[in-house]
ROMAR-645629 format. One record per residue (C-alpha): residue number from 0; x, y, z. Coordinates in Angstrom, 1 decimal. Example, Ala and Ser with C-alpha at 12.3 -4.5 7.8 and 13.67 -1.06 7.14 Angstrom:
REM ROMAR-645629
<0, <12.3, -4.5, 7.8>>
<1, <13.7, -1.1, 7.1>>
//
This chain:
REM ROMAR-645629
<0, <320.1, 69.0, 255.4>>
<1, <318.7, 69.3, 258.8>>
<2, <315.0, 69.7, 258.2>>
<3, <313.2, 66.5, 257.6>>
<4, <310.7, 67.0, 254.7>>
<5, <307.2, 65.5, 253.8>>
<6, <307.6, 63.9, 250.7>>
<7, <305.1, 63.1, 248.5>>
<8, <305.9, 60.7, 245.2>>
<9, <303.0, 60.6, 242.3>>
<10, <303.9, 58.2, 239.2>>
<11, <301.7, 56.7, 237.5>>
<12, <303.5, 52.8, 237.8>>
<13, <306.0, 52.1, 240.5>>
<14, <308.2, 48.9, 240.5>>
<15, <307.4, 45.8, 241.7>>
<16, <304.1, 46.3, 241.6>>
<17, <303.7, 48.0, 237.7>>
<18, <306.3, 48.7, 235.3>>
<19, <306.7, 48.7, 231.7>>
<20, <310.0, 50.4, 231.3>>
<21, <312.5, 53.0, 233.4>>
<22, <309.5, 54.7, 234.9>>
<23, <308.8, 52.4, 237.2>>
<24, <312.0, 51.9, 238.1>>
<25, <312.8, 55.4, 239.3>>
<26, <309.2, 55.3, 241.0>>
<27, <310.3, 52.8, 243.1>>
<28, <314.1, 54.1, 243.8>>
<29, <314.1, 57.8, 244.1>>
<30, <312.0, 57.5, 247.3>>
<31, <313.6, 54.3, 248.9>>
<32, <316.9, 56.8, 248.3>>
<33, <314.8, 59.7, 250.2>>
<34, <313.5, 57.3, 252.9>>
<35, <317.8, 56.4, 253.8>>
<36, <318.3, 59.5, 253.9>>
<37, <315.8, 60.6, 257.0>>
<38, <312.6, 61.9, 255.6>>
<39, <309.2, 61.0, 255.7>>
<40, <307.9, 59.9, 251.7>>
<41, <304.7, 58.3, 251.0>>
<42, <303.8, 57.2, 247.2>>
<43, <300.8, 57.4, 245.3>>
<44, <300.3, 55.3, 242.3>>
<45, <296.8, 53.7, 240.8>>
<46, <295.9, 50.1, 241.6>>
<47, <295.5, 48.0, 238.0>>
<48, <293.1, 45.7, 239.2>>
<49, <294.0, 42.9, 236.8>>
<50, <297.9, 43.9, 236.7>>
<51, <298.4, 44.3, 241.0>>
<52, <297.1, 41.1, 243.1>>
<53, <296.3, 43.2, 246.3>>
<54, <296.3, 39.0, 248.4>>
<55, <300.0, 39.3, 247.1>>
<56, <301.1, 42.7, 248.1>>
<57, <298.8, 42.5, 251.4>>
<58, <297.1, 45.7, 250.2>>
<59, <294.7, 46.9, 253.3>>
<60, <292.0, 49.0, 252.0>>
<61, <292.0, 52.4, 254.0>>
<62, <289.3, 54.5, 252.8>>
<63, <286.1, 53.5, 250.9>>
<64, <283.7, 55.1, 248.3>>
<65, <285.9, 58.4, 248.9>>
<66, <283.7, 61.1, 246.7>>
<67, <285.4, 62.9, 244.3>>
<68, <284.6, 66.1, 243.0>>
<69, <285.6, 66.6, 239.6>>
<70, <284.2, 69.5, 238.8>>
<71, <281.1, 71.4, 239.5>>
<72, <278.7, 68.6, 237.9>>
<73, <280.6, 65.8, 237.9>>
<74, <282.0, 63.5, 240.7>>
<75, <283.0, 59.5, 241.0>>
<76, <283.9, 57.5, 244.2>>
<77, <287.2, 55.7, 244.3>>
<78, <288.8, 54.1, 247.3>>
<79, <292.0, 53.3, 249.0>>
<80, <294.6, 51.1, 249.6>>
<81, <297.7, 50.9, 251.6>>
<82, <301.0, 48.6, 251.0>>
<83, <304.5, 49.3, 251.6>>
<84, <307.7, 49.2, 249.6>>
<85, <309.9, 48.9, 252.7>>
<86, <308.7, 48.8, 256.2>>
<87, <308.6, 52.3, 256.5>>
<88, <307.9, 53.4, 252.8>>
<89, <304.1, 53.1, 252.2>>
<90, <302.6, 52.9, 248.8>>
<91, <298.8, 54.3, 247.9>>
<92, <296.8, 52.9, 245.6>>
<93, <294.0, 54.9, 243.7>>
<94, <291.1, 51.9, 243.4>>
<95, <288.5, 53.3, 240.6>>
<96, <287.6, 49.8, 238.3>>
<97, <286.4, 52.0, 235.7>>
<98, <289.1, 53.5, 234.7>>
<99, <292.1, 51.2, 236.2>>
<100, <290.8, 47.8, 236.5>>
<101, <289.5, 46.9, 232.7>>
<102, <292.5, 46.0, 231.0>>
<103, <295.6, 44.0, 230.9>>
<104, <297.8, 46.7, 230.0>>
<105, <298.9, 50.0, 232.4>>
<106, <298.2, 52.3, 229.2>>
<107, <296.5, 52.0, 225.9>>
<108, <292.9, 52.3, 226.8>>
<109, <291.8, 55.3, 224.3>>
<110, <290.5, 57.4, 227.3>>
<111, <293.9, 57.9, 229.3>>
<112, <293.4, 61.5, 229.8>>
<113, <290.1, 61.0, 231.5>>
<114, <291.5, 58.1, 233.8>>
<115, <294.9, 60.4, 234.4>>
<116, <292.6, 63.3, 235.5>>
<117, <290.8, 61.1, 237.5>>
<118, <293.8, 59.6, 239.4>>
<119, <295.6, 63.2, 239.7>>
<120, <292.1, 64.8, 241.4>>
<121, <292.2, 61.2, 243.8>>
<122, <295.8, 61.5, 244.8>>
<123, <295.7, 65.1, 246.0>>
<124, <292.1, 63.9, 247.8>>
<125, <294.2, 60.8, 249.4>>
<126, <297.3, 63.4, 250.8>>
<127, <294.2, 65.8, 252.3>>
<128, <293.1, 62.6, 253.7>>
<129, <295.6, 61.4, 255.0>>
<130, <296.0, 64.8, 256.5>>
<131, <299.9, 64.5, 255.4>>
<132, <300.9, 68.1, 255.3>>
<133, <303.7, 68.1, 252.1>>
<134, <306.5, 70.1, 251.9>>
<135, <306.8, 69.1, 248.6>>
<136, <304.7, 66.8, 245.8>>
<137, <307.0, 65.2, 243.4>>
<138, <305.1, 64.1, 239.8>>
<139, <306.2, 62.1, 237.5>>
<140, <305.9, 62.4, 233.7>>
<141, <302.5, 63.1, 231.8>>
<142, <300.3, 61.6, 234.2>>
<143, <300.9, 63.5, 237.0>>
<144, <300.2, 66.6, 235.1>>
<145, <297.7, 68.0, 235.9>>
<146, <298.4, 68.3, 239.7>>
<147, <300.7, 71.3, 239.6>>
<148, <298.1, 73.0, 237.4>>
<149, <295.1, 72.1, 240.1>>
<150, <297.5, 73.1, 243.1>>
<151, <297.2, 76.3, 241.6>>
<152, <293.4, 76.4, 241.0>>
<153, <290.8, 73.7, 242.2>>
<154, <293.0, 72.7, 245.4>>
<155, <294.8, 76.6, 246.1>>
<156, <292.2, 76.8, 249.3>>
<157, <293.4, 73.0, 251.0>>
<158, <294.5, 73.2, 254.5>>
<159, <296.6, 70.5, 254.1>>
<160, <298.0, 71.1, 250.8>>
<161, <298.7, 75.3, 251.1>>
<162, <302.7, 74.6, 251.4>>
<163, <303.3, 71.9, 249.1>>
<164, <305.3, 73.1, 246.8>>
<165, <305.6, 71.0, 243.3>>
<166, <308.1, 69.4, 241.0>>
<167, <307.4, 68.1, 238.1>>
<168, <309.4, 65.7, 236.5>>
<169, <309.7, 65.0, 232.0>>
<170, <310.8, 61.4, 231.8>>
<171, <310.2, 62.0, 228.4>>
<172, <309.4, 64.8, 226.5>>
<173, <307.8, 62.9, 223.3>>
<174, <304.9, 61.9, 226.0>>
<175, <302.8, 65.1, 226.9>>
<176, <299.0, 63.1, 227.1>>
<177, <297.0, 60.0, 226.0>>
<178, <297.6, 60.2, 222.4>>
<179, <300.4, 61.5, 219.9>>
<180, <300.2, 65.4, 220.2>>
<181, <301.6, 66.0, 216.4>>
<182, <298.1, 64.6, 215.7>>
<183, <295.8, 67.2, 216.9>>
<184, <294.8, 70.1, 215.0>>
<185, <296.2, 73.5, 215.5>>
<186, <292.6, 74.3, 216.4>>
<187, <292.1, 71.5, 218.9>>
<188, <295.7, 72.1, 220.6>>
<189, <295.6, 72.9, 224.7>>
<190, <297.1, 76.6, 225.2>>
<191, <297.6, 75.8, 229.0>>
<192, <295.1, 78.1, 230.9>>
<193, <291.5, 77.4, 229.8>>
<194, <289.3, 75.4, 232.4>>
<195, <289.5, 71.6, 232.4>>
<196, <286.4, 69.9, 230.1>>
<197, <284.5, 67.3, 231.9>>
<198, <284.7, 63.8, 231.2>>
<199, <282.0, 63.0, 229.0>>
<200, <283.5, 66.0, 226.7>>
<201, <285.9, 64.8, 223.9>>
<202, <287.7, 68.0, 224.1>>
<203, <289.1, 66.4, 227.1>>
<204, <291.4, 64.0, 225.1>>
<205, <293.2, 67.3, 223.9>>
<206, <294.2, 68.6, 227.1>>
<207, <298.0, 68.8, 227.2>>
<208, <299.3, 67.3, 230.7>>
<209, <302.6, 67.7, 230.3>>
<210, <302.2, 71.5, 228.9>>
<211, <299.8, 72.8, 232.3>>
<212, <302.6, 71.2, 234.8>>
<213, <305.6, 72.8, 233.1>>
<214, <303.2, 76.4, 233.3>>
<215, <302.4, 75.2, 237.3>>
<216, <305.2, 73.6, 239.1>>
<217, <307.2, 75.6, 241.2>>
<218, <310.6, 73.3, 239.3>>
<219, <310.7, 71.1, 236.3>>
<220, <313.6, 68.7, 236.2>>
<221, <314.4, 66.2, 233.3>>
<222, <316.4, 62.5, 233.7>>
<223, <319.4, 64.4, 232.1>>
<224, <321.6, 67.2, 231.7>>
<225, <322.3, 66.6, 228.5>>
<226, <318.5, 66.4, 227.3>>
<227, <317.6, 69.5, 229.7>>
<228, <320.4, 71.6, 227.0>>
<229, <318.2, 69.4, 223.8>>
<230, <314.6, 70.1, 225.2>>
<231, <315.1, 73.5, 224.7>>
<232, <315.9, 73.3, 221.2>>
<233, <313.1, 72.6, 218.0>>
<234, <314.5, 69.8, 217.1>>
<235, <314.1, 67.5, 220.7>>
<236, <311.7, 69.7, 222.6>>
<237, <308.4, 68.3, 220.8>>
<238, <306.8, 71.6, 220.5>>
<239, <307.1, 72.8, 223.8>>
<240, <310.6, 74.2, 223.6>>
<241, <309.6, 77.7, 223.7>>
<242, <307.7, 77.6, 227.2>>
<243, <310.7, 75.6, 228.5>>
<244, <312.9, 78.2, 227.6>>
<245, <310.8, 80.7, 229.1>>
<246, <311.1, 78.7, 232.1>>
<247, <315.0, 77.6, 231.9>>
<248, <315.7, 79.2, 235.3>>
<249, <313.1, 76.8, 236.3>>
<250, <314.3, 73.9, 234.8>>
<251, <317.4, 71.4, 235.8>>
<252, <318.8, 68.3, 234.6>>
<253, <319.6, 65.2, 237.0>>
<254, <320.8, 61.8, 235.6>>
<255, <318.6, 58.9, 237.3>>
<256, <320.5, 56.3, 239.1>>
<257, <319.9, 52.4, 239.2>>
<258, <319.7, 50.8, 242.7>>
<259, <322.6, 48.6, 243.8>>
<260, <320.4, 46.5, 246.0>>
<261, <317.9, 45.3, 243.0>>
<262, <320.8, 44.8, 239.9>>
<263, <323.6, 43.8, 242.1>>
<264, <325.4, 40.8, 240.1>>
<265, <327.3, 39.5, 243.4>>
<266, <323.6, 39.0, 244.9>>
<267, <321.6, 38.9, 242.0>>
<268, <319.5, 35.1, 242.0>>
<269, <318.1, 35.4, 238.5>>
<270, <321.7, 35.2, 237.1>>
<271, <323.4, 31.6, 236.6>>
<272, <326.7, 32.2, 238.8>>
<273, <327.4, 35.4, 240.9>>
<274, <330.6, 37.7, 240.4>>
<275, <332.1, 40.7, 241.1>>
<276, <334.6, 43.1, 239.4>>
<277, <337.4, 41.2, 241.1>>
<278, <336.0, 37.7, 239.6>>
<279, <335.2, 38.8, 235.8>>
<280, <335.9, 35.5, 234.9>>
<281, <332.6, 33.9, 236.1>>
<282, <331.0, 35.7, 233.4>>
<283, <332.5, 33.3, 231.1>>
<284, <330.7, 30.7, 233.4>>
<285, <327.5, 33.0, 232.4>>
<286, <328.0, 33.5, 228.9>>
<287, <328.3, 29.6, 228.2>>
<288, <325.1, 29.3, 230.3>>
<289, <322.9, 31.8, 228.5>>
<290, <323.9, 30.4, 224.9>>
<291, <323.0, 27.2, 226.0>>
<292, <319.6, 28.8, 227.1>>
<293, <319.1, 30.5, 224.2>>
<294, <320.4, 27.8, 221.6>>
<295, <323.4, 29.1, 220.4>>
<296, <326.6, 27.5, 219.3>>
<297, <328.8, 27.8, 222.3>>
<298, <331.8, 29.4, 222.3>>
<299, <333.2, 31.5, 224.9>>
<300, <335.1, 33.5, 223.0>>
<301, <332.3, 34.4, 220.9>>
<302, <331.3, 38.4, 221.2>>
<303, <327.6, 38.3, 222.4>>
<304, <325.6, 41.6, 222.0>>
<305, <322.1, 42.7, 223.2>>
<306, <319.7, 44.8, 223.1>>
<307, <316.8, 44.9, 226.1>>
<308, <314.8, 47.8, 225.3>>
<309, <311.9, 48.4, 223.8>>
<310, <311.5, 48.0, 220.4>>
<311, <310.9, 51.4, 218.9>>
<312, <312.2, 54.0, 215.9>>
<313, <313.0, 56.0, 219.1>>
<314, <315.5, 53.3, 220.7>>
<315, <317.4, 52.8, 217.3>>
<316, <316.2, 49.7, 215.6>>
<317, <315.9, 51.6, 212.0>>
<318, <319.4, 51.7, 212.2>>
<319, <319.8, 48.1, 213.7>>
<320, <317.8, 46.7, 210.9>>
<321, <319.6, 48.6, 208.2>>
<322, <322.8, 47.0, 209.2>>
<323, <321.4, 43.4, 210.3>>
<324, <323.3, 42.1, 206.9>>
<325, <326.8, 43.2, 207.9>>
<326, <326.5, 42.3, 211.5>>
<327, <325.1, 38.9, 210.8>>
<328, <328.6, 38.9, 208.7>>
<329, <330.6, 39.3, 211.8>>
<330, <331.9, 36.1, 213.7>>
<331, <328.9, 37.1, 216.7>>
<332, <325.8, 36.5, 218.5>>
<333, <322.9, 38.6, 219.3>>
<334, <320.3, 38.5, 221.7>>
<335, <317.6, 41.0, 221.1>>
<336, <314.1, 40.6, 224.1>>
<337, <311.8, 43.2, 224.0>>
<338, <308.1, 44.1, 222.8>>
<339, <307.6, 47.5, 220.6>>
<340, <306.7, 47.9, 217.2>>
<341, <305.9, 45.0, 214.9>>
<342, <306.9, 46.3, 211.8>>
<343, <310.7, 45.5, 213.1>>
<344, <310.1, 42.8, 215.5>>
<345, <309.1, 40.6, 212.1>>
<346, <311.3, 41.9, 210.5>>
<347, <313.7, 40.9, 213.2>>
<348, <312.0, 37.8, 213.3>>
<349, <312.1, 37.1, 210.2>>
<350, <315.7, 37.3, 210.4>>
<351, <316.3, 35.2, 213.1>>
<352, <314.4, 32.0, 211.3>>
<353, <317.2, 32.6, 208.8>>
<354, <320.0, 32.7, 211.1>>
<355, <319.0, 31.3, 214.5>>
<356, <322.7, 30.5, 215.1>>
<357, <323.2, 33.9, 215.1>>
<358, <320.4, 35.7, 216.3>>
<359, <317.7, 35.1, 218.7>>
<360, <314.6, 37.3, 219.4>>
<361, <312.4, 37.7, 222.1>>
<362, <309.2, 39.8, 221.5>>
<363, <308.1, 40.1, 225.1>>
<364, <307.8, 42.7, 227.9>>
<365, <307.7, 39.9, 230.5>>
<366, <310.8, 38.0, 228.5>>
<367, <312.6, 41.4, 229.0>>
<368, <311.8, 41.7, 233.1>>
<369, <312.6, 37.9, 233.3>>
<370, <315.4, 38.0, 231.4>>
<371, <317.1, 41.4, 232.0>>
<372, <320.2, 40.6, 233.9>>
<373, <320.7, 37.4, 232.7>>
<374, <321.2, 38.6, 229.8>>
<375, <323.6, 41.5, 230.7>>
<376, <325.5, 39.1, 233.2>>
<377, <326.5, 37.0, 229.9>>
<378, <326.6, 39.5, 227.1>>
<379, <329.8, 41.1, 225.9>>
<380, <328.1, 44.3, 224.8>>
<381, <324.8, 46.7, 225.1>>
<382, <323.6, 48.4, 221.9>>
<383, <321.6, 51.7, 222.5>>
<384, <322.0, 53.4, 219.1>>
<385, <318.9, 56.2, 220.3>>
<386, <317.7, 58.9, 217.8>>
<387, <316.9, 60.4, 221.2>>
<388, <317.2, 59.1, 224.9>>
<389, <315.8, 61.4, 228.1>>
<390, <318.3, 59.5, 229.8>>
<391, <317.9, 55.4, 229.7>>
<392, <318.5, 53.2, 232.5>>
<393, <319.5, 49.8, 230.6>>
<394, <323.1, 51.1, 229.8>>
<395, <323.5, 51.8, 233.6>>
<396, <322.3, 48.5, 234.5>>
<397, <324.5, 47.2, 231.9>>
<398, <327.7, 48.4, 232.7>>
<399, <326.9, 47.2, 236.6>>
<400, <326.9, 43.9, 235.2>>
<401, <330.0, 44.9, 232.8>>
<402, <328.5, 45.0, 229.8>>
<403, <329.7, 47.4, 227.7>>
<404, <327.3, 49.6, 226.2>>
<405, <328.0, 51.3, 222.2>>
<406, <325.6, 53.9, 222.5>>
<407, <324.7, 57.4, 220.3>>
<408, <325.9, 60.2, 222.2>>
<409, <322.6, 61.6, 223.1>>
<410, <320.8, 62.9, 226.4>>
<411, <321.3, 61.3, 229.2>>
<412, <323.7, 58.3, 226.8>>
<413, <326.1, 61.3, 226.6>>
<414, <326.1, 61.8, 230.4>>
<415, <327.0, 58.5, 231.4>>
<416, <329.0, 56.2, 228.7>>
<417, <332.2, 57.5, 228.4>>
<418, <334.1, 57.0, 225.3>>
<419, <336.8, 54.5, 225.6>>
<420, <340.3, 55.8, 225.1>>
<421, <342.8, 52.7, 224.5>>
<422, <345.8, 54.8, 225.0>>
<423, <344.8, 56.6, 227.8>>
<424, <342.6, 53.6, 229.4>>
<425, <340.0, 55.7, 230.0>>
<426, <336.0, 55.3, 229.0>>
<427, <333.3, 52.9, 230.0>>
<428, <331.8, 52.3, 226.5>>
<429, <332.1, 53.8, 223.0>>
<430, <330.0, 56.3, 221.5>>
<431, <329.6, 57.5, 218.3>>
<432, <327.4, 61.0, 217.1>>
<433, <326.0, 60.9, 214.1>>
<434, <322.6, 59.3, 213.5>>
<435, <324.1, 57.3, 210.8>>
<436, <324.3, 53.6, 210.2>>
<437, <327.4, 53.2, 209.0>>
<438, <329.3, 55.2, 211.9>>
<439, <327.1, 52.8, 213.9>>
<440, <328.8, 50.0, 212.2>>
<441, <331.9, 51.1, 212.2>>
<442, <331.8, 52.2, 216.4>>
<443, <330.7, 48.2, 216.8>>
<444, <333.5, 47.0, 214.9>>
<445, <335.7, 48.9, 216.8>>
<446, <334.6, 47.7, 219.8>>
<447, <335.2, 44.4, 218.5>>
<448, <338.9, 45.2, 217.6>>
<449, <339.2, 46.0, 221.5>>
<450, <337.4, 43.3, 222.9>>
<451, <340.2, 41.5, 221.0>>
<452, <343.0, 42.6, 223.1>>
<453, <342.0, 40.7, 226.7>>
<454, <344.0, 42.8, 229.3>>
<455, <342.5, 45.8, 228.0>>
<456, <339.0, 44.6, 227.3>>
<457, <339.3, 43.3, 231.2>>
<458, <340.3, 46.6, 232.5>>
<459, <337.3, 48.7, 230.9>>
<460, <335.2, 45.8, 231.9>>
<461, <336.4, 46.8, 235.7>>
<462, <336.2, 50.0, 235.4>>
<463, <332.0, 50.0, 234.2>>
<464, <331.5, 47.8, 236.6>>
<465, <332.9, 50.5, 239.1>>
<466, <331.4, 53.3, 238.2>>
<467, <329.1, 55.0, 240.5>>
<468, <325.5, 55.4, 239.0>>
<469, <324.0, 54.1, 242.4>>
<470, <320.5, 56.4, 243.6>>
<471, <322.8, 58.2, 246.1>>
<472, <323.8, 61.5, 244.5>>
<473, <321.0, 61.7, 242.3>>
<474, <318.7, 61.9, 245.3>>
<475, <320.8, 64.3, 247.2>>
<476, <320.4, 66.5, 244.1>>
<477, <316.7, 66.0, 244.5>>
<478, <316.8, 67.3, 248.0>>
<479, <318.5, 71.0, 246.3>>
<480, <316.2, 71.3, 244.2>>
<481, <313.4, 70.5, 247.0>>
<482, <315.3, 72.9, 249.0>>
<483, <314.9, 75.4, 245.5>>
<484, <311.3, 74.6, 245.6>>
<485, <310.7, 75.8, 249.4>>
<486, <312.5, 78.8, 248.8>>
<487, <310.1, 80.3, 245.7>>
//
């Protein structure tokens, strides 16, 4: 691509400096990706006063008590600061303490529409500001929103924003604004087109995000193809299905990547001894070390299998718990770290006081960021049994570390575990359909049967390691559909 274009990256947390989950991640690696390859991105992402140390991140406040115009009656002064990712990457921060700087946690707070709205109408203030004239504004998931749909009314006069064209991205489909949207009223619902309440109106809590950027952006992407083909469908596409099929021509699917510099396990210094593809047998080394860690009888020929996500209906653990009896059965170990719903982390806990020699649970966000690749770099196997998954970046990261993941083939699961073929020696995982328990159960125990049989288990081991799922291609794709953008 010869021209170099003005990039543009909203999210609404962007690893290191805030993450809870894949989010973050993608946040921080798309535009690193886009940066390699030769054009100019800036980021734009709020500043959680008690989550983001700006003494840490040598964050230099750039613009003060900027006034922001909400609407006709209403305005609030934020400010600005500057930090970088990479030397030539910077990262903006939206400073508003009302709305970003009260609590612990990145979400949760009971107003998140009004601080989302507040944060969309700051980040297209900071890009006029900065007078950074975009060729395109990337925004990610729910929280961006709102930025297509003020791009097309509010801001459609801005010098500096008249090109821009937009792409909004679903990281997940389930999420469409600050509370569940199966719980509001058929009378309350957002149709996409009336004018935006102001903040001290409740009505503003209804207002769908996710529904005014798929009617707005010039492109809507999702993390998958797979979940692009199941959005579009009344059983996955959360009651929007119908405008996204309208808008298919509109709407593309590109599998996120992970990126090789961060989960590298020949560099990585959080795992116990470093290896490659060509020296699987240090993982022994880290699978003797992580049982110790964890309290487990040690035995290196002992399967281990984990689970690192969070702990939700939506990632599986209904079907986990279900068949907790016949796994605990099997001569195993199993590591699960994550925070999510309590009713199955007690119940997982409560299973674990029973049999710590067999399983050991983490309830914690942090455990799971501390923990992560340690974990993968001494675990035979990854579950991910989804009831649905946009696309999921812990298999990925698994399988780097050769980890095999058994996963349900679902969104973006089905576009990047292959089922493992033992006469053909082909597949990086195994993968079953059915949301079912037992055919769970019974794709574990035949990964088990392989994992038996050491030559073969160490070539598929090799060959996940090897696969590509590096930021790369994933960000050349971007730049087409960029390139789509321009051209509407």
């Amino acid at each position: 691509m010869s021209k170099k274009l003005k990039i543009v990256q909203i999210a609404s947390e962007v690893a290191p400096f805030s993450k809870t989950g894949g989010l973050g991640d993608v946040a921080r690696s798309l535009p690193k990706a886009l940066n390699r390859l030769g054009h100019e991105v800036i980021i734009i992402t709020p500043l959680y006063g008690r989550v983001i140390s700006k003494k840490a991140n040598n964050l230099k406040l750039i613009f003060k008590d900027v006034v922001l115009f909400l609407n006709s009656d209403e305005t609030i002064k934020v400010n600005f600061w500057q930090g970088y990712l990479m030397s030539d990457l910077p990262v903006y921060f939206v400073e508003c303490a009302k709305y970003f700087s009260k609590h612990k946690h990145l979400y949760g707070s009971g107003k998140e529409n009004s601080r989302f709205l507040v944060f969309n109408v700051a980040a297209l203030k900071l890009i006029s500001l900065l007078k950074f004239p975009a060729d395109i504004i990337h925004c990610h998931d729910w929280q961006t929103g709102l930025i297509p749909y003020y791009l097309k009314t509010d801001f459609r006069y801005s010098k500096t924003l008249k090109k821009a064209k937009t792409i909004y991205t679903i990281h997940n489909l389930i999420f469409q604004f600050g509370h569940n949207w199966w719980e509001v009223p058929p009378s309350d619902k957002d149709y996409g087109r009336s004018k935006i309440p102001h903040l001290s109106d409740p009505k503003l809590e209804n207002i769908n995000f996710a529904k005014r950027a798929i009617l707005s952006a010039d492109i809507i992407n999702t993390v998958s193809e797979q979940y692009r083909k199941e959005i579009m469908t009344k059983k996955f596409g959360q009651d929007l299905q119908r405008i996204l099929k309208n808008r298919a021509s509109r709407l593309f699917g590109i599998v996120n990547g992970i990126d090789y510099n961060t989960y590298s396990p020949e560099k990585d210094k959080t795992i116990h001894k470093n290896y490659s593809e060509h020296e699987i047998e240090n993982k022994a080394i880290n699978k003797v070390y992580l049982q110790k860690k964890f309290l487990l009888p040690v035995d290196k020929d002992v399967p281990i299998f984990c689970m690192t996500s969070r702990v939700t209906f939506q990632k599986g653990f209904e079907m986990i718990i279900k068949i907790m009896p016949q796994l605990l059965k099997l001569s195993a170990q199993f590591i699960i770290i994550g925070s999510g719903d309590k009713i199955y982390l007690n119940a997982l806990q409560k299973i674990a006081k029973k049999y710590p020699h067999k399983l050991v649970v983490i309830p914690s966000h942090e455990a799971n960021q501390k923990y992560e690749t340690l974990v993968y770099a001494g675990a035979d196997f990854f579950l991910l049994p989804s009831v649905h998954e946009p696309c999921g970046l812990n298999q990925l990261i698994a399988m780097r570390y050769g980890c095999i993941p058994i996963v349900r083939e679902i969104g973006g699961l089905y576009d990047t575990v292959e089922n493992f073929n033992p006469t053909s020696k082909k597949g990086t995982g195994f993968t079953f359909k059915e949301e079912d328990d037992m055919i769970f159960y019974a794709t574990i125990i035949r990964a088990l049967e392989n994992f038996k049989h050491k030559r073969v288990w160490s070539g598929l081991v090799k060959r996940a390691m090897k696969l590509s799922s590096s930021w790369e291609i994933p960000a050349q794709k971007y730049l087409k559909l960029y390139q789509k953008a321009l051209k509407k």
